[in-house]
PAVEXNU-902409 format. One record per residue: residue in three letters; x, y, z of N, C-alpha, C, O in turn. Coordinates in steps of 0.2 Angstrom, whole numbers, padded with zeros to 4 digits, always signed. Example, Ala and Ser with C-alpha at 12.3 -4.5 7.8 and 13.67 -1.06 7.14 Angstrom:
BEGIN
ala+0066-0028+0039+0062-0022+0039+0066-0016+0039+0071-0017+0042ser+0064-0011+0035+0068-0005+0036+0064+0000+0039+0067+0006+0040
This chain:
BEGIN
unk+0128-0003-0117+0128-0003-0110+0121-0001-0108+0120-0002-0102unk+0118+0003-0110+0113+0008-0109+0108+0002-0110+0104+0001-0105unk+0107-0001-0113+0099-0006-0116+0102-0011-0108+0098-0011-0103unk+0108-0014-0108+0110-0018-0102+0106-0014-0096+0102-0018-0094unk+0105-0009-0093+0103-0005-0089+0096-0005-0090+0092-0006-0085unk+0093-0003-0096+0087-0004-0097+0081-0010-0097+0075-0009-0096unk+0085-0016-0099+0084-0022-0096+0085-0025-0089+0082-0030-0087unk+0088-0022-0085+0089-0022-0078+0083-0021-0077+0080-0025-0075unk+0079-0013-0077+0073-0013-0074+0069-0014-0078+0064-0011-0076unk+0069-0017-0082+0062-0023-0083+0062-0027-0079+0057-0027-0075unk+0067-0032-0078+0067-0034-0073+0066-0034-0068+0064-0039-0064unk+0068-0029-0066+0067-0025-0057+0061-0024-0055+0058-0024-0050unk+0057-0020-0062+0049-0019-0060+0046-0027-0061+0041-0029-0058unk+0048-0030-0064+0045-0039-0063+0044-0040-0054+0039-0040-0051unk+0052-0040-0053+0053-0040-0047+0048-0037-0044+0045-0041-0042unk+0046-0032-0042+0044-0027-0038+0036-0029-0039+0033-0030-0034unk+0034-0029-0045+0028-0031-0046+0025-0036-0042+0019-0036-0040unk+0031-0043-0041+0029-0049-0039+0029-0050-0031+0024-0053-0028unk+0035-0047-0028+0034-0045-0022+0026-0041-0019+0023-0043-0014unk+0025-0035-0023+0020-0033-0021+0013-0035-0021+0008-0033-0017unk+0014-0040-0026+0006-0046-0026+0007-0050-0021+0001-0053-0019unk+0013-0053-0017+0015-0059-0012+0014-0054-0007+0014-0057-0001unk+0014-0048-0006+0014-0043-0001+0021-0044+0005+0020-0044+0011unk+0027-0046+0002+0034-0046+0002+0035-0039+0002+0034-0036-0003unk+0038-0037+0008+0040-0029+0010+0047-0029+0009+0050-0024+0008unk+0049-0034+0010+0057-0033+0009+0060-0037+0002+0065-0037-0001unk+0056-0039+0001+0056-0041-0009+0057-0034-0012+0062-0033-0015unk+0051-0029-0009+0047-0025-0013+0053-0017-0010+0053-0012-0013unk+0056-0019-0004+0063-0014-0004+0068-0016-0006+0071-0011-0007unk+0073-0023-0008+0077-0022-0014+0075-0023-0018+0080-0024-0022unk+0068-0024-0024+0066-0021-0030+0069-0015-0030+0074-0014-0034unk+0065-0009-0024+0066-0002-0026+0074+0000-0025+0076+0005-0029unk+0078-0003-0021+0085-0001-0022+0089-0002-0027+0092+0003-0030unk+0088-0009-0030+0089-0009-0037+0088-0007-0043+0092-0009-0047unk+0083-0003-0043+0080+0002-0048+0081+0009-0047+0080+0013-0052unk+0083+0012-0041+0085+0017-0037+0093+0015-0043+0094+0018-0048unk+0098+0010-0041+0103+0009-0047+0105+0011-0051+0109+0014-0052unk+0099+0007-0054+0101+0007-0062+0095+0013-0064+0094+0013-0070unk+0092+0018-0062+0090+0025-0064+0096+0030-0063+0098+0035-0066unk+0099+0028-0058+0106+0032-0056+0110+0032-0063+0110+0036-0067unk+0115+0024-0063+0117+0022-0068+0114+0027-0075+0118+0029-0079unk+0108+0027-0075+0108+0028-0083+0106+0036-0080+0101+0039-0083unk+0108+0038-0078+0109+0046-0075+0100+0050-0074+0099+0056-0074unk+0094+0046-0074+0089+0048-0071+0088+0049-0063+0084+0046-0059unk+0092+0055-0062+0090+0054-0053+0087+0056-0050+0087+0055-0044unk+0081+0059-0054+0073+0058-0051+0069+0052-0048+0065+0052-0044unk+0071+0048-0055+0068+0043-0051+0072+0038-0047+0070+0035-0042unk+0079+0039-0048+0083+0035-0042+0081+0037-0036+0079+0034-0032unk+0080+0044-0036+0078+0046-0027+0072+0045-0026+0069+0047-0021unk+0068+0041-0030+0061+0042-0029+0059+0034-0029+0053+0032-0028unk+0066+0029-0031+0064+0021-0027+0068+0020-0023+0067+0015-0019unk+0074+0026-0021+0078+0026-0015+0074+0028-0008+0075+0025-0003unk+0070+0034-0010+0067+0035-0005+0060+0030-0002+0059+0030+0004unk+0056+0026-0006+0052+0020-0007+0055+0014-0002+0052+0011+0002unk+0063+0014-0003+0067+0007+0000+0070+0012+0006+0072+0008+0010unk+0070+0017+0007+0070+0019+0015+0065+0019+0019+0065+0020+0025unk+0061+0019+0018+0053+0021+0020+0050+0011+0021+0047+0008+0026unk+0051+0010+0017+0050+0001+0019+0057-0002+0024+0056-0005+0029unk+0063-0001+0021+0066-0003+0026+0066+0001+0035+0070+0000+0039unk+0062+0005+0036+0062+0007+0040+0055+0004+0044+0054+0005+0050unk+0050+0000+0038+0044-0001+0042+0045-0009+0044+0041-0012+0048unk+0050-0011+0039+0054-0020+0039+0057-0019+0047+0058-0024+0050unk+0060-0013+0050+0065-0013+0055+0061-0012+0060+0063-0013+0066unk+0054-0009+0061+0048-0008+0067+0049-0016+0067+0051-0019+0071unk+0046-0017+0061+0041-0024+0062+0047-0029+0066+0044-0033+0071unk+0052-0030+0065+0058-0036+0066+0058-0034+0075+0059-0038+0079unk+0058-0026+0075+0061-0025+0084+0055-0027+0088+0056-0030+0093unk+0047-0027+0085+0042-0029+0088+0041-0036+0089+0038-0038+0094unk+0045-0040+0084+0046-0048+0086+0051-0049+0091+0050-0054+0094unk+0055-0044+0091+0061-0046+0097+0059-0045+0102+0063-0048+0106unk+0054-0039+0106+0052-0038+0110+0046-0041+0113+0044-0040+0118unk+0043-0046+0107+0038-0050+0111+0040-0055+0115+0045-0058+0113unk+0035-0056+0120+0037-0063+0126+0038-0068+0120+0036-0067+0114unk+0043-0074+0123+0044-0080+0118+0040-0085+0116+0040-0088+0111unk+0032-0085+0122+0027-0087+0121+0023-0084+0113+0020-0087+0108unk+0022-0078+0112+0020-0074+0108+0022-0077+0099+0019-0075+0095unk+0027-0080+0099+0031-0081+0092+0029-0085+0091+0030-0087+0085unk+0024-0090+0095+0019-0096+0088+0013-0090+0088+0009-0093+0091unk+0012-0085+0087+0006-0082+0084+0007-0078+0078+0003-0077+0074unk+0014-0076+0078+0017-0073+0071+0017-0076+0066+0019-0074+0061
């Protein structure tokens, strides 16, 4: 079950990798949730708290960005 987990985050740093070249913020925060995961899972919780902290800190700059589109005039959304 261990390799199973281990392979999760190869795949998750793929993920994470790919988002971040597409410059996908919210790609690039559940990459890090899911690797926050399976670091837990395999009982590494340094680095869980350290892609968990990564996916609060983006999800927190994903929820500026979304209230500043809801707050622009409805004119302003063909410029986004």
């Amino acid at each position: 079950m261990t390799s199973d987990y281990e392979k999760a985050i190869e795949y998750h740093m793929k993920h994470l990798r790919i988002a971040q070249e597409l410059d996908d913020r919210v790609g690039e925060g559940r990459a890090c949730w899911s690797l926050g995961n399976a670091h837990t899972a395999l009982g590494r919780n340094e680095e869980a708290i350290q892609y968990a902290s990564k996916h609060l800190e983006i999800s927190k700059e994903v929820r500026r960005w979304i209230f500043h589109i809801f707050q622009a005039p409805p004119q302003a959304a063909c410029f986004l």
